[in-house]
C-alpha positions in Angstrom: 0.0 0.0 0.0 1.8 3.4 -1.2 0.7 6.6 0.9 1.0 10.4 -0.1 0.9 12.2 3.1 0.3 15.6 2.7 0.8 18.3 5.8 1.6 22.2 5.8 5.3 22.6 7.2 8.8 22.7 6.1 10.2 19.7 8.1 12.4 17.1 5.6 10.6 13.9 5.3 13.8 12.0 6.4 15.6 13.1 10.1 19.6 12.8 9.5 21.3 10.1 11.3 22.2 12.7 14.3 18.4 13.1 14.7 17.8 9.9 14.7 20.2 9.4 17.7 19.6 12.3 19.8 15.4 11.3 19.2 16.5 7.6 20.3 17.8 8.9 23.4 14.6 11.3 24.1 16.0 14.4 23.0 14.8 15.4 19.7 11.6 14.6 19.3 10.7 11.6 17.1 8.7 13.7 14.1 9.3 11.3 11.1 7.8 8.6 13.1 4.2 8.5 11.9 5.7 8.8 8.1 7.7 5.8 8.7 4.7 3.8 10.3 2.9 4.7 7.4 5.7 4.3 4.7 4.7 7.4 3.4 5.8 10.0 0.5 5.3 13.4 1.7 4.7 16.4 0.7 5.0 19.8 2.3 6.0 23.4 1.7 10.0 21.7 1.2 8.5 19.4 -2.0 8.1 23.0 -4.0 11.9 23.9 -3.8 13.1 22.1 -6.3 10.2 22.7 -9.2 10.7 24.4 -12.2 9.1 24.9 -15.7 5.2 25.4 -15.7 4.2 24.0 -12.4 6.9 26.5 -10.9 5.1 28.9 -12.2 1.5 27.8 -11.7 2.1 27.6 -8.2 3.5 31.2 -8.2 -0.2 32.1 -9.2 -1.6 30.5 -6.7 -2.4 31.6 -2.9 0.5 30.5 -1.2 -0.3 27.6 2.0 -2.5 24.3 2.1 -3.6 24.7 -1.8 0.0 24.5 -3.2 -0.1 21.4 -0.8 -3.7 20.3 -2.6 -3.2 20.6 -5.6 0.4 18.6 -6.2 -1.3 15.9 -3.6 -3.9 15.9 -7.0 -1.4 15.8 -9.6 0.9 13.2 -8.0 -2.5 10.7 -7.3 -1.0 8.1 -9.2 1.7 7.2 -7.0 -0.2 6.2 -4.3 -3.0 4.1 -3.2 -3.9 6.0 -0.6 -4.0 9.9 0.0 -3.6 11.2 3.3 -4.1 15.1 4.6 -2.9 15.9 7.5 -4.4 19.8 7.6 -8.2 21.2 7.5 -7.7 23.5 5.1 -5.5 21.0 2.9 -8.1 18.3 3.4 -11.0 20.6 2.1 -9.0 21.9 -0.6 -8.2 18.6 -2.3 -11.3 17.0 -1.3 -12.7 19.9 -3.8 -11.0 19.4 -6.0 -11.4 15.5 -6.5 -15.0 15.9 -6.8 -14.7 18.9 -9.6 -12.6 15.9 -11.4 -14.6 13.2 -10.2 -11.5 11.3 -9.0 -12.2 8.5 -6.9 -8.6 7.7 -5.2 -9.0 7.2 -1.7 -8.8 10.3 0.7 -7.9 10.1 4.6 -8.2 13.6 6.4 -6.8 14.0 9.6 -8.6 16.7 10.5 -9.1 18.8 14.0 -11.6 21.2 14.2 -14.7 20.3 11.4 -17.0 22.6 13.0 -15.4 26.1 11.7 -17.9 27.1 9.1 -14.9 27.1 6.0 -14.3 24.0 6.9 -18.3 22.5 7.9 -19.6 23.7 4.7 -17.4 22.3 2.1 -17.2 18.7 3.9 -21.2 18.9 4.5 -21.1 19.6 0.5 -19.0 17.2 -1.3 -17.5 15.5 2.0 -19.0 12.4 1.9 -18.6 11.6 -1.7 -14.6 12.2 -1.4 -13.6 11.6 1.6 -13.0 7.9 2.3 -12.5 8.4 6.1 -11.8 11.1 9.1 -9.7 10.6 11.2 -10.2 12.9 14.3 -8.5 13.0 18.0 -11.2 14.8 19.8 -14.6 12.6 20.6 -16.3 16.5 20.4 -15.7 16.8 17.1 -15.7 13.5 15.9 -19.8 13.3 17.4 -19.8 16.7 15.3 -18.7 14.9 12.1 -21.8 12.1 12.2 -24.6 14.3 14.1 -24.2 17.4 11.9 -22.2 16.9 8.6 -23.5 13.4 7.8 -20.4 11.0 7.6 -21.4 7.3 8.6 -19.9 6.8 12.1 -18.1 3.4 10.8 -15.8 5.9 8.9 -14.7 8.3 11.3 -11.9 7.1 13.5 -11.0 8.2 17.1 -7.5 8.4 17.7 -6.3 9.9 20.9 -4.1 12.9 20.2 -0.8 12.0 20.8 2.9 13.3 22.9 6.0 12.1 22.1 6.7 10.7 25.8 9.7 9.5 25.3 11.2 13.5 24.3 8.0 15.3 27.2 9.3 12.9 30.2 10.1 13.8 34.0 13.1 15.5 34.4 14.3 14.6 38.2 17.8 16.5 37.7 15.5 19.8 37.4 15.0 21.7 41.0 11.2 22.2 41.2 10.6 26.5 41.7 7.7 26.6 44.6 6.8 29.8 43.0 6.9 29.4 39.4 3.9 28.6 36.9 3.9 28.5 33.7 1.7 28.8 30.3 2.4 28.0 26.8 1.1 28.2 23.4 -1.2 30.8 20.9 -4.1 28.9 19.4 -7.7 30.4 21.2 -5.8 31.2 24.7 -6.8 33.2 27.0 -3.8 34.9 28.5 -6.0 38.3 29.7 -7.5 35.6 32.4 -4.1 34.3 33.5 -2.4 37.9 33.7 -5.6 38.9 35.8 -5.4 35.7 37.8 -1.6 36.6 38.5 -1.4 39.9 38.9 -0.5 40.7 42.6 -0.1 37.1 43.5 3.2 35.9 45.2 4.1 33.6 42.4 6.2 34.0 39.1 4.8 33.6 35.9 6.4 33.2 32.2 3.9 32.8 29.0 5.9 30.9 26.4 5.0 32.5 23.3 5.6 35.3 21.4 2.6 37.2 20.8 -0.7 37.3 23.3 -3.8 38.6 22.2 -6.0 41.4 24.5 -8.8 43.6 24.1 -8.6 46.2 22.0 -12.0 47.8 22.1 -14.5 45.2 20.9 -11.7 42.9 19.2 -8.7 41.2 20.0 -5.5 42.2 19.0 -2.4 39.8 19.1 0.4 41.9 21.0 4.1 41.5 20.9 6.9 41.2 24.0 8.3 44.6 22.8 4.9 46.3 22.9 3.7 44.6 26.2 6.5 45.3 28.2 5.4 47.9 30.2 1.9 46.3 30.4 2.4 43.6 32.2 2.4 42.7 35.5 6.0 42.8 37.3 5.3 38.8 38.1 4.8 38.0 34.5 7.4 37.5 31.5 6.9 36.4 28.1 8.6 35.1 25.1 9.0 32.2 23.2 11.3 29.1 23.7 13.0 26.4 22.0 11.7 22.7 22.6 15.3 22.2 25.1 14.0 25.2 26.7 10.4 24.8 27.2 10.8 21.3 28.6 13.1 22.7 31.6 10.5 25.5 32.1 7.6 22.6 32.4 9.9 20.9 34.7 10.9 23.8 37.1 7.3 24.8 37.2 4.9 23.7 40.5 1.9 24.5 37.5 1.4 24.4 34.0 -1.8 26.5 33.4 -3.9 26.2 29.8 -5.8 29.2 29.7 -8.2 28.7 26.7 -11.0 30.7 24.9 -14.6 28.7 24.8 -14.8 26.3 21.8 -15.9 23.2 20.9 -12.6 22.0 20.3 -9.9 20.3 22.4 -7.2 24.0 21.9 -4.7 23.7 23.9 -4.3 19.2 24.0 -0.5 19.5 22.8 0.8 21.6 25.8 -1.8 19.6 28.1 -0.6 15.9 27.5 3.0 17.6 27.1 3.1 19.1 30.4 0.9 15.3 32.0 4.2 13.4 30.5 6.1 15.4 32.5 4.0 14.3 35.8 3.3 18.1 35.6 -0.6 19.4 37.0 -2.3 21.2 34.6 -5.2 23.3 35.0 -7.1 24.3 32.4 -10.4 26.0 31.1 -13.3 23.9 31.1 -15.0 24.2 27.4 -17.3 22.0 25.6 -14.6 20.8 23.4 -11.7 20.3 25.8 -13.0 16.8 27.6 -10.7 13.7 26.3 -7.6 14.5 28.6 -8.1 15.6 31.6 -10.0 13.9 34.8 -11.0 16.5 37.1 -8.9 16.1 40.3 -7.5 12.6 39.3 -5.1 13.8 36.2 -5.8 17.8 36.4 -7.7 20.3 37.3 -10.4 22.3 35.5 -11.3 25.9 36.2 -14.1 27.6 34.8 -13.2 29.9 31.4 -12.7 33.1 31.8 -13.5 33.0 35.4 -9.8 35.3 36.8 -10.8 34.7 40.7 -11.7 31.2 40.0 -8.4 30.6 38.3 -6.3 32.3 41.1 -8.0 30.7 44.0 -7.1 27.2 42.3 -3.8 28.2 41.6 -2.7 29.6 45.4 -4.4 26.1 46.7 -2.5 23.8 44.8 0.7 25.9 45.2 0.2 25.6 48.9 -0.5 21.5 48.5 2.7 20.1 47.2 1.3 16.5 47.6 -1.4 16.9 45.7 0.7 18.3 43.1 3.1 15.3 43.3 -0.1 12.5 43.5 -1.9 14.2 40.3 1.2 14.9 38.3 2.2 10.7 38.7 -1.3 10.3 38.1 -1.5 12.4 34.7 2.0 10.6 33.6 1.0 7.1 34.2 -2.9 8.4 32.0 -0.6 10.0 29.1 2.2 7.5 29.0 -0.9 4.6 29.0 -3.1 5.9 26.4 -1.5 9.3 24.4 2.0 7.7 23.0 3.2 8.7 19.8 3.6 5.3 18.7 0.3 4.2 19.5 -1.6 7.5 17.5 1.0 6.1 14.4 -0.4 2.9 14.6 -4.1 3.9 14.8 -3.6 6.0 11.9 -2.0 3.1 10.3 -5.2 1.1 10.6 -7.8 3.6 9.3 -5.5 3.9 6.2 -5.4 0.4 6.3 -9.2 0.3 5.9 -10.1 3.1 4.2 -7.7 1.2 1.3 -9.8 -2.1 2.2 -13.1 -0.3 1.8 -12.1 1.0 -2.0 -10.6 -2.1 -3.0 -14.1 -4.0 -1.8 -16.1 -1.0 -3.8 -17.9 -2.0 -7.2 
């Protein structure tokens, strides 16, 4: 079975031999993994270098992002069985463009968040007719899929979301800071409820990220460090860090706190399950979408959205209760390391591949 995986990024389909070593010792994380489970061909943004002639310059007319990606997953069809996309806007895009063609090769989206209307709309459209299967990591949206876009239950698959545990694990050598919390991450946080939650409270706080979005009237506006310097509170940095970095600042943390914005989506699941690996508690908002990871007081703690006192009463209570810190952080590790490995997620996708090439093959 040949697979044509096709995800937005820049990352080369094949890790040196370094990589490979430093990712078999946990300290690189293992990304070519689920392209090796698969066998895969991939493309991504790095498959476009090295064109010329007329599709060089057809893609130059083209809206730069997941359509390049959709439209050579289309004209390279043939050398797979099976075509997988691994991004909703990718997904939609090509599944668009196999039913203007009337192409029948078989079509696994990954997808996370099917509810957004420019992605509902075109799946509730053409969806069924060109997508062989969806594969989908939160139950949320995957009940979303059947209930309100039509797909036949027996082809979505649930996949927990995955960490790579071996890369996000304990770090014992790393002096816990009492004081110190921490946040990470951009997609639909809510960082004006942290700094609120913080601000005067005897602990330190560092937002890793680049960029956090306030008020600005009646809309949100995405702010950078150098702007916000002189608006935050004195207990409060920000800026961005590199995976080495990040994983001490999860470790020397007594908190890692996911402030997110209401959705029906699971926002915020990578920097959840990467901080559990860690045997790190996590609180985060409670929202309709964000319910597959954590068990309230057994593997985290859930605060409600946009709730500032609620946040920092939680927060100075379990900063005050080192044991139950320790007892739910073992107990998130031994949840994520169980059910959440990467190797696992790479085999699940494996199988609905698997099937979805069974299914065609069995089709008249």
């Amino acid at each position: 079975m040949k697979v044509l995986l096709m995800l937005c990024g820049t990352a080369p389909s094949k890790p040196s031999e370094q990589e490979r070593q430093l990712a078999a010792m946990g300290e690189a994380l293992r990304a070519s993994l689920i392209t090796e489970t698969l066998d895969a061909t991939i493309i991504n943004y790095s498959s476009f270098t090295s064109l010329t002639g007329l599709w060089a310059r057809l893609y130059r007319c083209l809206p730069y992002g997941p359509l390049w990606i959709a439209v050579e997953g289309f004209r390279r069809r043939r050398e797979a069985d099976v075509l997988v996309t691994w991004s909703d806007m990718a997904a939609v895009s090509l599944t668009f463009i196999q039913w203007l063609r009337r192409d029948a090769t078989p079509h696994v989206a990954m997808l996370a968040w099917v509810s957004k209307p420019h992605i509902k709309w075109p799946l509730k459209l053409f969806g069924q007719r060109c997508l062989s299967r969806l594969v989908m990591w939160t139950t949320v949206q995957a009940r979303y899929a059947t209930e309100h876009l039509g797909f036949p239950a027996a082809r979505v698959s649930y996949i927990p979301h995955f960490v790579d545990e071996m890369f996000w694990r304990p770090q014992p050598e790393v002096a816990v800071v009492p004081d110190l919390i921490c946040a990470a991450g951009n997609e639909m946080r809510d960082y004006p409820t942290l700094l609120e939650a913080v601000t005067g409270l005897n602990v330190r706080c560092h937002i890793a990220t680049d960029r956090v979005k306030l008020k600005a009237g009646q809309k949100s506006k995405a702010y950078s460090l150098e702007t916000l310097a002189n608006q935050l509170p004195a207990n409060v940095t920000l800026g961005k860090l590199a995976l080495h970095d990040l994983r001490r600042l999860y470790a020397q943390s007594a908190l890692v706190i996911v402030p997110i914005q209401p959705s029906n989506s699971d926002n915020g699941v990578t920097v959840i399950l990467e901080a559990m690996a860690m045997a790190k508690t996590v609180i985060c908002s409670r929202t309709e979408g964000q319910v597959d990871v954590i068990e309230d007081g057994v593997t985290g703690f859930y605060v409600n959205p946009q709730d500032p006192l609620a946040l920092r009463a939680i927060i100075s209570r379990l900063l005050a209760e080192p044991d139950t810190r320790q007892r739910v952080g073992a107990q998130a590790q031994a949840y994520a390391t169980s059910y959440h490995r990467l190797d696992q997620f790479a085999d699940g996708v494996k199988q609905a591949v698997a099937q979805a090439y069974r299914d065609h093959a069995k089709a008249p």
